[in-house]
C-alpha positions, 0 to 999 in steps of 0.5 A: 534383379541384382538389390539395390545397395541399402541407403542410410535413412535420413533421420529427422533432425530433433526439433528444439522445445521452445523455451518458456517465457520468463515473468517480468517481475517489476514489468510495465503495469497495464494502462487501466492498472496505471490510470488506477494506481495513478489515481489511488496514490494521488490521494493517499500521497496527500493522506499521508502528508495530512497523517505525518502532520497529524502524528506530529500534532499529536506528540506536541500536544502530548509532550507540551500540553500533557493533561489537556491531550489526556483529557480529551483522548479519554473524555467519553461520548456514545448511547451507553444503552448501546454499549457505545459509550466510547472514549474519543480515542476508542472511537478513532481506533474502532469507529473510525479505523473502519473507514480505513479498512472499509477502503482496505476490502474494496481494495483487496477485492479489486486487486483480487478480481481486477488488479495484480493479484487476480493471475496466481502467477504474477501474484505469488511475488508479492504474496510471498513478499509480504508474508516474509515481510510478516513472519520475520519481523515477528520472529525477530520480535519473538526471539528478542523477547524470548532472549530478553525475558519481555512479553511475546503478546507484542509479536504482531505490532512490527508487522505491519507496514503504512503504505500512507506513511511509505508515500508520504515519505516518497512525496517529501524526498521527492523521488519519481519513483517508477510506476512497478515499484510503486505497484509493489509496494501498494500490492505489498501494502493490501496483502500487510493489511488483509493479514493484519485483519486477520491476525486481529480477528484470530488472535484478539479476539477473546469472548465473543457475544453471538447474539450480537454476532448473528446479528452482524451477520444478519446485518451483512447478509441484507447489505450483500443482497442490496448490493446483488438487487442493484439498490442504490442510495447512500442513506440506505448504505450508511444506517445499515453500515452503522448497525452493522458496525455496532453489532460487531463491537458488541460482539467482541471481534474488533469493529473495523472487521466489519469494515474490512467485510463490507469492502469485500460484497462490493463488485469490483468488475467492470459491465458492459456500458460502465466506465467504473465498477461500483466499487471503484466508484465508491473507493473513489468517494470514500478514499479521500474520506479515509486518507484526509480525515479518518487515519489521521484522526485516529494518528491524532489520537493514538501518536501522543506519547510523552517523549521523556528521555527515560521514554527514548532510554527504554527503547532499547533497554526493554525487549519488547520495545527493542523488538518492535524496532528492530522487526521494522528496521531489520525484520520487515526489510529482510524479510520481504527482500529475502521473500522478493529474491527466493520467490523470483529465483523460484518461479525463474521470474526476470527482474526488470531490465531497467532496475536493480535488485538494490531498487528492491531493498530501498522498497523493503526497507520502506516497507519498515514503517509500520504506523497506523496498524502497528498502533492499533495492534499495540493498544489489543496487544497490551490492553491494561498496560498503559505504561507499555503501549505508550513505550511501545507506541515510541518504539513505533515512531522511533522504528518508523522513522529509522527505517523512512531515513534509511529508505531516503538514503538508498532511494536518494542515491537512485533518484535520477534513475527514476526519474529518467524512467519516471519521465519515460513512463509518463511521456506524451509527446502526442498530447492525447492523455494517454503516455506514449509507452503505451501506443507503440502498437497503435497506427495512428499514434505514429502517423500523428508523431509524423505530423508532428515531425513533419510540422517541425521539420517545416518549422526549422526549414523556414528557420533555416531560410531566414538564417541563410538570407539574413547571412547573404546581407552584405552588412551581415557579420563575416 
């Protein structure tokens, strides 16, 4: 039997490895994370409004009524048996700053569990982002004072950034700000203020009292084990946040720390049958508390710097207040615009079709204005300097407001493009509270536009029957 002839096998042809989705970074926020930061800028938009009347306040008083705001920034109250008896200016930045930083920790716990920062991946974009927008600015301020032979104890005032401030500029100039850039700055903003709680804890900390700190611990522990029992009731909360607070001022690290670790026991999750987590519920209370009354008393108190003209002179004459602006201006902008772009390079995230990498940099110039923590840092970092922390303090405002007019040039020059995307986010032609964007895949959003539509559609047909009766009059105009 004669062989067959050999016949070319036929080779599967290879089948092409599907190609990995890029990350949108600045992609639309989920519909609870809008509804939350909705809710969360409303109020610190407000707080930040009361804040810069505040901080103006405060430079009035201090540069037309001198000894008067000295007089009652330094006038003492507190049980001196508790070693509480503070100044009113003390109490602002350690009694009331713990508010601030209390909402801090529930906001940081819920980005952590529930919001942006709870995927490593869609996190790494504005961790990194923040860290560069610390590090530089304090390398900035370092080399300029290296260079200029100033005090390099002041590293850590540029640092950080006032999302209260950043939105109150936003609310003045008036730009609809699409709802992902304000998302990365808040993300932004809560990163800034958990390193900034550390860098306070860590590095101006210097003798620590331990039986007041196992007190406070102690303190804490019986606050997280309430919590894990499902107690409620303020009046429990609040003495033992109190005790908690004066224990941690006797022990020497600053008393907002307690704040911060207050804020992080609560639970940020959702149960089954609530609407709100705990600790949504409680920010919710206490934010407004917080924004309206809490920061900008401590701004009352701690803004108040005689502008002479030797005072603005100074500002660039000596390193250390020349690097606290130029690390707002320069260091904060480069370095989280620089983090953002490496950062989104790497990870091979896409930009949002819709913005531009120049919508970045407008939000990281923003990030410029450091106030509320820059202030408190200035006053640990120069402790017993007076004349420094009020030239420092000026350096702040100065470099604040530089970097609020430069953000309000390059945002100005995009406005109407946010507020076209602006308008399209928030769109609800079905007027059922939820914006259409977010009811592309839902059946019945789209068979009651049809209704709509066709109750429209029946509307200008009976229009255009009345048009065309009232043309067929024989007195009607040719």
């Amino acid at each position: 039997m004669p062989s067959l002839p050999n016949r070319p096998t036929r080779r599967s042809s290879p089948v092409a490895a599907p190609t990995p989705s890029r990350r949108t970074f600045l992609g639309r926020l989920s519909l609870p994370e809008r509804n939350y930061l909705t809710d969360a800028l409303r109020t610190e938009t407000v707080g930040g409004v009361i804040l810069l009347i505040a901080a103006i306040a405060a430079l009035v008083w201090a540069n037309a009524f001198g000894s008067s705001y000295s007089a009652v920034s330094d006038f003492h109250l507190g049980p001196e048996s508790l070693g509480l008896n503070l100044s009113v200016a003390h109490w602002a930045a350690d009694g009331l700053l713990a508010i601030f930083f209390f909402v801090a920790g529930v906001e940081l716990k819920r980005e952590l569990v529930a919001g942006e920062l709870r995927d490593p991946k869609a996190a790494a974009l504005p961790v990194v982002a923040a860290l560069c927008g610390m590090a530089v600015p304090a390398l900035v301020y370092v080399v300029v004072n290296v260079v200029g032979g100033g005090s390099t104890g002041g590293w850590a005032v540029p640092t950080a950034t006032d999302i209260a401030f950043a939105l109150a500029v936003l609310a003045v100039i008036g730009t609809s700000l699409p709802n992902a850039l304000r998302a990365f700055l808040l993300t932004l903003a809560v990163v800034d203020d958990l390193f900034a709680i550390l860098i306070i804890a860590v590095f101006f900390t210097e003798q620590i009292n331990f039986m007041a700190l196992g007190g406070a611990f102690a303190g804490l522990a019986v606050f997280y084990l309430l919590l894990r029992m499902n107690v409620r009731g303020w009046y429990v909360y609040v003495p033992l946040a109190l005790v908690i607070w004066g224990l941690m001022y006797n022990s020497g690290i600053h008393a907002t720390i307690a704040g911060v670790a207050m804020g992080l026991m609560l639970r940020c999750t959702r149960r089954e049958g609530e609407a709100h987590s705990p600790g949504e519920r409680i920010e919710h209370l206490v934010r407004p508390l917080s924004a309206g009354l809490a920061v900008p008393l401590f701004a009352l108190f701690s803004a108040g710097v005689a502008l002479s003209g030797g005072a603005l002179a100074h500002i660039f004459t000596r390193p250390e207040t020349l690097g606290v602006v130029l690390g707002l201006v320069v260091g904060k902008t480069v370095g989280i615009f620089g983090g953002t772009w490496l950062a989104a390079r790497f990870s091979k995230a896409e930009l949002n079709k819709d913005l531009a990498w120049a919508d970045v940099f407008a939000v990281a110039t923003l990030a410029g204005i450091g106030f509320t923590v820059s202030l408190l840092i200035d006053e640990l970092a120069f402790a017993g300097d007076q004349n420094t922390i009020n030239e420092v303090k000026a350096a702040v405002l100065f470099g604040s407001l530089t970097a609020a007019v430069l953000a309000t040039v390059l945002l100005k020059l995009r406005v109407r493009k946010y507020r076209t995307l602006h308008e399209a986010e928030e769109l609800d032609e079905d007027a059922d509270g939820v914006p259409d964007v977010y009811e592309q895949d839902d059946p019945e959003y789209h068979l009651r536009m049809a209704a709509i539509h066709e109750k429209k559609a029946a509307e200008h047909r009976r229009l255009a029957e009345l048009a065309g009766a009232a043309s067929s009059k024989p007195d009607s105009p040719a």
